[in-house]
C-alpha positions as CSV (number, residue, x, y, z in Angstrom):
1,X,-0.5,4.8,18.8
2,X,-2.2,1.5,16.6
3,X,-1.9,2.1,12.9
4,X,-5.3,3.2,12.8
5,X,-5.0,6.4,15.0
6,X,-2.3,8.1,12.3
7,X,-3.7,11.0,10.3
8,X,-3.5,10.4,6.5
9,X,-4.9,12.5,3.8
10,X,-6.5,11.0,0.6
11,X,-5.4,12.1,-2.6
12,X,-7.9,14.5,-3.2
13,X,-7.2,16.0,0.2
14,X,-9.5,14.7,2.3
15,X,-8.5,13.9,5.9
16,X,-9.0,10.5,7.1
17,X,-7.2,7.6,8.8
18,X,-7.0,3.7,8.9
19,X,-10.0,3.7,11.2
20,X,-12.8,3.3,8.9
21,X,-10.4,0.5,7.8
22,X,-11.1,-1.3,11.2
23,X,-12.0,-4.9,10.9
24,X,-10.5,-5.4,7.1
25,X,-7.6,-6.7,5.4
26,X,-5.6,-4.3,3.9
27,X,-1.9,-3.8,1.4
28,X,-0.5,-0.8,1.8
29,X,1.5,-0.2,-1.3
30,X,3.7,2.8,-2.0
31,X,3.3,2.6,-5.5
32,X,4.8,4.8,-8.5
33,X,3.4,5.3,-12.2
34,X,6.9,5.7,-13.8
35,X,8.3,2.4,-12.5
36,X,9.4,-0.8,-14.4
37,X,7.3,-2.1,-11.2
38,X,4.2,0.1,-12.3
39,X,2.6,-3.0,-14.6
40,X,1.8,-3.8,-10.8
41,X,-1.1,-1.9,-10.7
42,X,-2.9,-4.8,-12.4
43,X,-2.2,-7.4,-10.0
44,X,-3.3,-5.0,-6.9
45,X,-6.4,-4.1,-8.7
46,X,-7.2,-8.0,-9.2
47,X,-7.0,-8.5,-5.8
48,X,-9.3,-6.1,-4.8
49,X,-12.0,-7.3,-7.2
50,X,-11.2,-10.5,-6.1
51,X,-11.3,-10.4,-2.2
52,X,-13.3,-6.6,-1.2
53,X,-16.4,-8.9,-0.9
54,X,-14.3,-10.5,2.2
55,X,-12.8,-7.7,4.0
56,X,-10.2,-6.6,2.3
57,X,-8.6,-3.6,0.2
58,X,-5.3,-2.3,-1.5
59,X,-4.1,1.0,-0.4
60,X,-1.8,3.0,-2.5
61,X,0.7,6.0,-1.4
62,X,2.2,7.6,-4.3
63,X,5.8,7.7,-3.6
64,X,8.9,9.9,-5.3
65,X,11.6,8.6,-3.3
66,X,12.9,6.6,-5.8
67,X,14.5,8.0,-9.1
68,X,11.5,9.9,-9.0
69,X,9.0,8.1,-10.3
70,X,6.1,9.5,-9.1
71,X,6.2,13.2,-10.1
72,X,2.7,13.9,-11.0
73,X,0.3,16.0,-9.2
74,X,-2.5,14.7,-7.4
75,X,-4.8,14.8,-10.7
76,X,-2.3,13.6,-12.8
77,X,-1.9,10.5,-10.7
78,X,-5.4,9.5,-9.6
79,X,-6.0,10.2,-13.7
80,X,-3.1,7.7,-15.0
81,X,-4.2,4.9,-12.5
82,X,-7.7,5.1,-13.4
83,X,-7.6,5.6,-16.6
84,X,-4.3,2.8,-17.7
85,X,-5.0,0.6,-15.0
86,X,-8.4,1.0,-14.0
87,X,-7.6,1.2,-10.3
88,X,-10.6,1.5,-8.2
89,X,-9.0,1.1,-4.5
90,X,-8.3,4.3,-2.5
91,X,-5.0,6.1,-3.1
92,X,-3.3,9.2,-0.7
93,X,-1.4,11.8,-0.9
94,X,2.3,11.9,-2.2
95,X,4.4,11.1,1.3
96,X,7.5,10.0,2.1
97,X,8.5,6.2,3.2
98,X,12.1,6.9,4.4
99,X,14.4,9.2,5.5
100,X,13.9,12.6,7.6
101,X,10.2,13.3,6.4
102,X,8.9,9.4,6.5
103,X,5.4,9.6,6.9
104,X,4.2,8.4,10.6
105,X,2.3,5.5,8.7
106,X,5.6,4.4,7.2
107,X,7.6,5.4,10.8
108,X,5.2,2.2,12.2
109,X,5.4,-0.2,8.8
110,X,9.1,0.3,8.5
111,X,9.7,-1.3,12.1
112,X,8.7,-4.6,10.7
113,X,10.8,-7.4,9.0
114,X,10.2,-9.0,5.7
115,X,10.4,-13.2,6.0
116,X,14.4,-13.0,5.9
117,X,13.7,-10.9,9.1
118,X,15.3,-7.3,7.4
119,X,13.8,-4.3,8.7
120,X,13.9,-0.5,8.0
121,X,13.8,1.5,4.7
122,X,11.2,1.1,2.2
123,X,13.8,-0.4,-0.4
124,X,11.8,0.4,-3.8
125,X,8.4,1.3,-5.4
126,X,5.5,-1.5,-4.5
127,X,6.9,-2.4,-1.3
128,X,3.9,-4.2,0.6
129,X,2.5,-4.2,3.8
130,X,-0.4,-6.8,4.6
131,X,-2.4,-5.8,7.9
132,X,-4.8,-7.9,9.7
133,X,-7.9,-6.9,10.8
134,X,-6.9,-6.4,14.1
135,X,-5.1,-3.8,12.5
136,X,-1.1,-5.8,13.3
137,X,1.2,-6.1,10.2
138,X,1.2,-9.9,9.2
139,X,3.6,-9.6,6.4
140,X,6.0,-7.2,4.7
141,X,6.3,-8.3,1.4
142,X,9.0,-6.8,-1.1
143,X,8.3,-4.9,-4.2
144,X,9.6,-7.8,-6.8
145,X,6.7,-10.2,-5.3
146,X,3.8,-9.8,-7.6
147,X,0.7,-8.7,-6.3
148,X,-1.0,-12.4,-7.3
149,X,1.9,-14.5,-6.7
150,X,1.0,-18.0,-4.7
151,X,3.2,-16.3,-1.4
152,X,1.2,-12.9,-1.0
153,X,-2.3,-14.6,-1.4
154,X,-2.2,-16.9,0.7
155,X,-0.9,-14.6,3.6
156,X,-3.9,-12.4,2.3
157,X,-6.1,-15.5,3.3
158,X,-4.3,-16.4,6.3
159,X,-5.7,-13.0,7.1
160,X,-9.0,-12.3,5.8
161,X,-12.1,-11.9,8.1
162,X,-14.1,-14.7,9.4
């Protein structure tokens, strides 16, 4: 199954997939609105105002894995990220990125390694995952990395459409 075939809901529970994806860059992010990582938001949101003219978006999965930080409802998130961070990418439903009830999109992303060559568990809020347009992972990035930091952009580059 490519990444692309996986069902995902949006967060206002709509069912879609990765498919209408095909072709772009994207950074799937399991991001959090209680995090010291949250001021994150920011940096994603740059990068999609600065590269969705090339291909490319941020996808963000709310996440409460981790000291629960994400324990709005669906309202209460897509309301917090619009209105303090003025996020304008697509976001989905609560899921799960480890354990028992890991998401099938997180079963795939999890299999890859970072660039010290660890895979597995999602290890914190805004975790990254950058995906080619071919729809391959080309990079897992871990949650410390800022969104526009000199590493992540320029595998963002390395992988934007012609």
């Amino acid at each position: 199954m490519s990444l692309y075939d996986i069902p995902l809901t949006t967060l206002s529970g709509a069912p879609t997939s990765l498919a209408e994806y095909r072709g772009k860059a994207l950074l799937i992010v399991n991001v959090a609105s209680k995090c010291g990582l949250t001021p994150q938001y920011t940096g994603l949101e740059n990068l999609q105002k600065r590269y969705a003219e090339r291909g490319f978006t941020v996808l963000g999965f709310p996440c409460n894995q981790f000291a629960g930080q994400e324990p709005g409802s669906a309202e209460e998130i897509e309301s917090f990220c619009s209105t303090t961070y003025g996020v304008t990418f697509p976001l989905f439903e609560k899921i799960d990125v480890n354990g028992a009830d890991r998401h099938p999109l997180y079963r795939e992303l999890t299999g890859v390694a970072d660039a010290e060559g660890q895979a597995g568990d999602v290890s914190w809020n805004f975790e990254k995952f950058l995906i080619g347009p071919d729809g391959t992972v080309a990079a897992r990035i871990r949650p410390r990395t800022e969104p526009e930091s000199d590493e992540l952009v320029a595998a963002l580059e390395a992988v934007l459409p012609a």
